[in-house]
N, CA, C and O atoms as a DFTB+ gen file, in Angstrom:
292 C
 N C O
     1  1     -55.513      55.679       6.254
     2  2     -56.848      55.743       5.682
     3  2     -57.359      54.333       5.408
     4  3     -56.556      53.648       4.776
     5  1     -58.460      53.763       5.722
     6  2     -58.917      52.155       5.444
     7  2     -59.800      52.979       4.286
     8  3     -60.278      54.055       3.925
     9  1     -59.584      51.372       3.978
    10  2     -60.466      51.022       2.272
    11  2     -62.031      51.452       2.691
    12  3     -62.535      51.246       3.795
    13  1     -62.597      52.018       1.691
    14  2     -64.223      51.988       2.099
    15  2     -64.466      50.049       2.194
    16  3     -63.912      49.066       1.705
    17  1     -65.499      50.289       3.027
    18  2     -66.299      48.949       2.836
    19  2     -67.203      48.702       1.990
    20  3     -67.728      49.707       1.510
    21  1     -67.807      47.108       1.413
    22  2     -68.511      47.315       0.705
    23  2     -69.923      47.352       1.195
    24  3     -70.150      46.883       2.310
    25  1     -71.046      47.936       0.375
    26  2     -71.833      48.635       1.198
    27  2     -73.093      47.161       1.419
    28  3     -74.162      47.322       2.009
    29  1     -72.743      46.083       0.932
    30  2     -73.313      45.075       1.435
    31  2     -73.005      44.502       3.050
    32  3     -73.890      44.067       3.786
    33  1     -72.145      44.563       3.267
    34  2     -71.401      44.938       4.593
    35  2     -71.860      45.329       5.930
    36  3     -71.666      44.767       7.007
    37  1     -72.609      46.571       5.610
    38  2     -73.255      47.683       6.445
    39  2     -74.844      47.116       6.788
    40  3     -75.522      47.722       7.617
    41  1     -75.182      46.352       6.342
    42  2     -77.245      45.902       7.179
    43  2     -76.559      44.837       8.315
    44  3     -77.161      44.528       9.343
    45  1     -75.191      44.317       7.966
    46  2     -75.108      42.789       9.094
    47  2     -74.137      43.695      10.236
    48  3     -73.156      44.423      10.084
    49  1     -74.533      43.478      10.841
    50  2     -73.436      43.555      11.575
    51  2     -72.252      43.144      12.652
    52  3     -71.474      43.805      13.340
    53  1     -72.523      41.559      12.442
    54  2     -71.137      40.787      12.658
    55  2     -70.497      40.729      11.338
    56  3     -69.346      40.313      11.473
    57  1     -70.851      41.038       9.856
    58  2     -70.244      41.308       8.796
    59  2     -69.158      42.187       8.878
    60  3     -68.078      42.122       8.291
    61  1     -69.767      43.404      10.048
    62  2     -69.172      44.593       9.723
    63  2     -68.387      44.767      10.361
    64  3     -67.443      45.271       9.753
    65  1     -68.126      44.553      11.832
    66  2     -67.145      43.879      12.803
    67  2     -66.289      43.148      12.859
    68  3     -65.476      43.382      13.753
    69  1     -66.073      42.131      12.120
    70  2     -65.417      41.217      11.314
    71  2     -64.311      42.110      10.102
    72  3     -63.141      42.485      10.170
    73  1     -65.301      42.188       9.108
    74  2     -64.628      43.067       8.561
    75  2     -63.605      43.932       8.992
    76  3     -62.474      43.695       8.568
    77  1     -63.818      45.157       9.963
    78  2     -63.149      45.881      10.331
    79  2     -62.108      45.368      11.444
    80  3     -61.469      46.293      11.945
    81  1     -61.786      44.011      11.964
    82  2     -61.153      43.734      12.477
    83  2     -59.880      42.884      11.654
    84  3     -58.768      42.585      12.088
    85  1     -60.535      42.599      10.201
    86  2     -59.263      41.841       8.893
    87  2     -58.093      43.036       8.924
    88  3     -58.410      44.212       8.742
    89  1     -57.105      42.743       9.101
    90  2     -55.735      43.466       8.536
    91  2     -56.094      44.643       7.209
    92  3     -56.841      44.525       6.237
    93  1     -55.475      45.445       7.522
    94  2     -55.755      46.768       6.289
    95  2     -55.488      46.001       5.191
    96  3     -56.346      46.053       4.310
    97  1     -53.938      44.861       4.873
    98  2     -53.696      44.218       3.753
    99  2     -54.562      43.664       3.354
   100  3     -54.799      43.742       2.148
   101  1     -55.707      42.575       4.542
   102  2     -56.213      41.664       4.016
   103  2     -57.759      42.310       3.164
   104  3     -58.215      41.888       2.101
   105  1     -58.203      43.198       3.850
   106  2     -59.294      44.382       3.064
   107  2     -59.277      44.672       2.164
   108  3     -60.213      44.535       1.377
   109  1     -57.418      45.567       1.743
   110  2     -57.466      45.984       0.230
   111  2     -57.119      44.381      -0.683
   112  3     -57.244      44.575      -1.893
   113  1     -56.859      43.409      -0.460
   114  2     -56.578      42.618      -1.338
   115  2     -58.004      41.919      -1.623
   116  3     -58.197      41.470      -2.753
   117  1     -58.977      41.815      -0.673
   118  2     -60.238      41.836      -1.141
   119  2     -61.077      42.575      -2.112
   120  3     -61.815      42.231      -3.035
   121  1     -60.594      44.094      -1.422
   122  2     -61.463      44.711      -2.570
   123  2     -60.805      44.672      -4.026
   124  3     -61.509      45.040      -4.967
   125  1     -59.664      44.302      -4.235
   126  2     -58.867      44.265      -5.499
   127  2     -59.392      43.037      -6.320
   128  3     -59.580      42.954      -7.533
   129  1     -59.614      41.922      -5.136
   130  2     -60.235      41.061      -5.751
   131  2     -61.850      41.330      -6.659
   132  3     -62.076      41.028      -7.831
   133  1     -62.576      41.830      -5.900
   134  2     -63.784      42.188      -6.157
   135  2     -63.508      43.127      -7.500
   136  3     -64.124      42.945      -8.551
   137  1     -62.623      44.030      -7.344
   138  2     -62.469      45.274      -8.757
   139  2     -61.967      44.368      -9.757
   140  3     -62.543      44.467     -10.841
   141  1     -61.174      43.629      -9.696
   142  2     -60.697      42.512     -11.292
   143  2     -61.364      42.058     -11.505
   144  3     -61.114      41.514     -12.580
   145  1     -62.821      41.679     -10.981
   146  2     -63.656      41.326     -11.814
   147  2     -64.081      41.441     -13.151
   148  3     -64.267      42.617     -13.462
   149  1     -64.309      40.596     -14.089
   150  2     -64.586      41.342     -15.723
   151  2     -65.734      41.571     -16.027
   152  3     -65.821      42.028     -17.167
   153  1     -67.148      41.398     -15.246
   154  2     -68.180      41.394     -15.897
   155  2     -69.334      41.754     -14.315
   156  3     -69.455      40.876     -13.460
   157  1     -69.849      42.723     -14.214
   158  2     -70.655      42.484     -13.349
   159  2     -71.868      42.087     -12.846
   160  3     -72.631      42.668     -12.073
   161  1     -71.974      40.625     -13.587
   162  2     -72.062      39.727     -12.720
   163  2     -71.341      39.041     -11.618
   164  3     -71.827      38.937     -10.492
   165  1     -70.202      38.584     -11.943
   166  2     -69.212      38.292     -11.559
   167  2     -68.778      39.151     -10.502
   168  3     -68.272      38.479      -9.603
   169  1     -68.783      40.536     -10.233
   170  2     -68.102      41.189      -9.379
   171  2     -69.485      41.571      -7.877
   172  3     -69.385      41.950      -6.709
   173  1     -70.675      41.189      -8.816
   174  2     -71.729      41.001      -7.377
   175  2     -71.659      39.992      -6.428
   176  3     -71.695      40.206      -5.217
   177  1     -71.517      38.445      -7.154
   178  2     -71.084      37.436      -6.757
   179  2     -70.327      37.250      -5.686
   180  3     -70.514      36.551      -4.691
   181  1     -69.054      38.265      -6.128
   182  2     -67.564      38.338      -5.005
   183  2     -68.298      39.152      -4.378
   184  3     -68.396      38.502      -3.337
   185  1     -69.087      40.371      -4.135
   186  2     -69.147      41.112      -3.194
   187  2     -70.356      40.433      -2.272
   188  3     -70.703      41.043      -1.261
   189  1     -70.865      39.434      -2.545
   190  2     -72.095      38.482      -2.026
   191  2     -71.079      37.530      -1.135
   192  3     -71.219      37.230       0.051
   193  1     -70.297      37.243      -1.796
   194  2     -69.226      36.217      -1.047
   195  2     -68.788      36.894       0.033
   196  3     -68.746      36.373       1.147
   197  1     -68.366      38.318      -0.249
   198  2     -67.134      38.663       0.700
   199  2     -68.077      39.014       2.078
   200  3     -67.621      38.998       3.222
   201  1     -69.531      39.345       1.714
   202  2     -70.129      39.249       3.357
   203  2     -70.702      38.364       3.622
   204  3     -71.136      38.136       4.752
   205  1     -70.873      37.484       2.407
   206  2     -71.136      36.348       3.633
   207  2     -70.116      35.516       4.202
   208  3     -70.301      34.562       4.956
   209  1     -69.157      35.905       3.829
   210  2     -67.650      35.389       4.491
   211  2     -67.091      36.347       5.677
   212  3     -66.366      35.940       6.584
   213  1     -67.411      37.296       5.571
   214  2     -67.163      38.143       6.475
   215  2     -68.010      37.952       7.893
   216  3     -67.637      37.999       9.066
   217  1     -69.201      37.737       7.336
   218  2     -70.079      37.411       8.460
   219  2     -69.964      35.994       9.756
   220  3     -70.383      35.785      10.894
   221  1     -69.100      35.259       8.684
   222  2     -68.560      34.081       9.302
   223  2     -67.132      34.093       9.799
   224  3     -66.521      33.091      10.170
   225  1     -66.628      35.416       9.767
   226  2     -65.151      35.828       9.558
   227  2     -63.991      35.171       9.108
   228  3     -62.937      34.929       9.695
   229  1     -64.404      34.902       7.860
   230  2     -63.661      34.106       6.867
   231  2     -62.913      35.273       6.161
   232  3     -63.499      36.302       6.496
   233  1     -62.040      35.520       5.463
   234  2     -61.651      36.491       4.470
   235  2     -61.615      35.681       2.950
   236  3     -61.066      34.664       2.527
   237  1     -62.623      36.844       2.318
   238  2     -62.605      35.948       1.312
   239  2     -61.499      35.715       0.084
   240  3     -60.653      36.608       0.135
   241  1     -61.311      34.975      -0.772
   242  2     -60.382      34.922      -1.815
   243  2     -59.316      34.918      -1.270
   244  3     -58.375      35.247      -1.993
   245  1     -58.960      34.521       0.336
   246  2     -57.512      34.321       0.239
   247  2     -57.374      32.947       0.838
   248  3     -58.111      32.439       1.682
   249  1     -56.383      32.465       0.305
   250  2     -56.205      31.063       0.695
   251  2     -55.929      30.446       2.013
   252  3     -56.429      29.434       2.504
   253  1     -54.965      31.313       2.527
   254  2     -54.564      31.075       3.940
   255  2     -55.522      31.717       5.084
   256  3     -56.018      32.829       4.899
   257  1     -55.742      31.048       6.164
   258  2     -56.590      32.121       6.748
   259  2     -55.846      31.902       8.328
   260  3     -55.120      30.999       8.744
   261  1     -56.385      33.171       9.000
   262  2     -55.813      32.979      10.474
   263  2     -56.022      31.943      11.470
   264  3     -57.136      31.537      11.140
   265  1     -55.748      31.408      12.250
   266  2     -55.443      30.343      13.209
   267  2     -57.084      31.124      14.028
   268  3     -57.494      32.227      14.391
   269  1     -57.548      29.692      13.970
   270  2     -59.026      29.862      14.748
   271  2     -59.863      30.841      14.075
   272  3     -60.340      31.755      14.749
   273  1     -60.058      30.778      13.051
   274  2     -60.547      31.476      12.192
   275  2     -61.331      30.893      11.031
   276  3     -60.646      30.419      10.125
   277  1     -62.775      30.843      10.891
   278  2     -62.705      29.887       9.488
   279  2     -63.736      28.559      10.131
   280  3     -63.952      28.400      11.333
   281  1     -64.228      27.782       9.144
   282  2     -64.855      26.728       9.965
   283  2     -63.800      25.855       9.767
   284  3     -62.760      25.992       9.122
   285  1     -64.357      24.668      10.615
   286  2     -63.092      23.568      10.781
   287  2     -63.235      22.541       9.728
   288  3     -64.276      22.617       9.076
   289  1     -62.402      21.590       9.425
   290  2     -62.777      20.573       8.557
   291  2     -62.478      18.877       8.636
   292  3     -62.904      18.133       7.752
């Protein structure tokens, strides 16, 4: 069963493609990220992040990211 997506996600759709191509791990540890949030403000923020990171196919909140993946630096 995959994690729902978040529904910011769903208007882009290299967001959404992206998305659904991150590892099942790397999805739910996103959305876990997004749910520990304490205040929602804070938890719109992460879900603002996570597509526009997604859209760039970044995964957000995790440190390591995949090989060719990510902008360069």
């Amino acid at each position: 069963m995959r994690p729902p997506v978040p529904e910011e996600l769903a208007p882009d759709p290299a967001a959404r493609e992206h998305w659904n191509a991150f590892p099942r791990s790397a999805r739910r540890a996103i959305l876990e990220w997004i749910g520990n949030a304490r205040t929602p403000p804070t938890r719109e923020a992460r879900i603002q992040r996570t597509a526009a990171d997604a859209a760039r196919n970044i995964r957000a909140s995790q440190w390591r990211q995949p090989q060719g993946s990510g902008p360069r630096r």
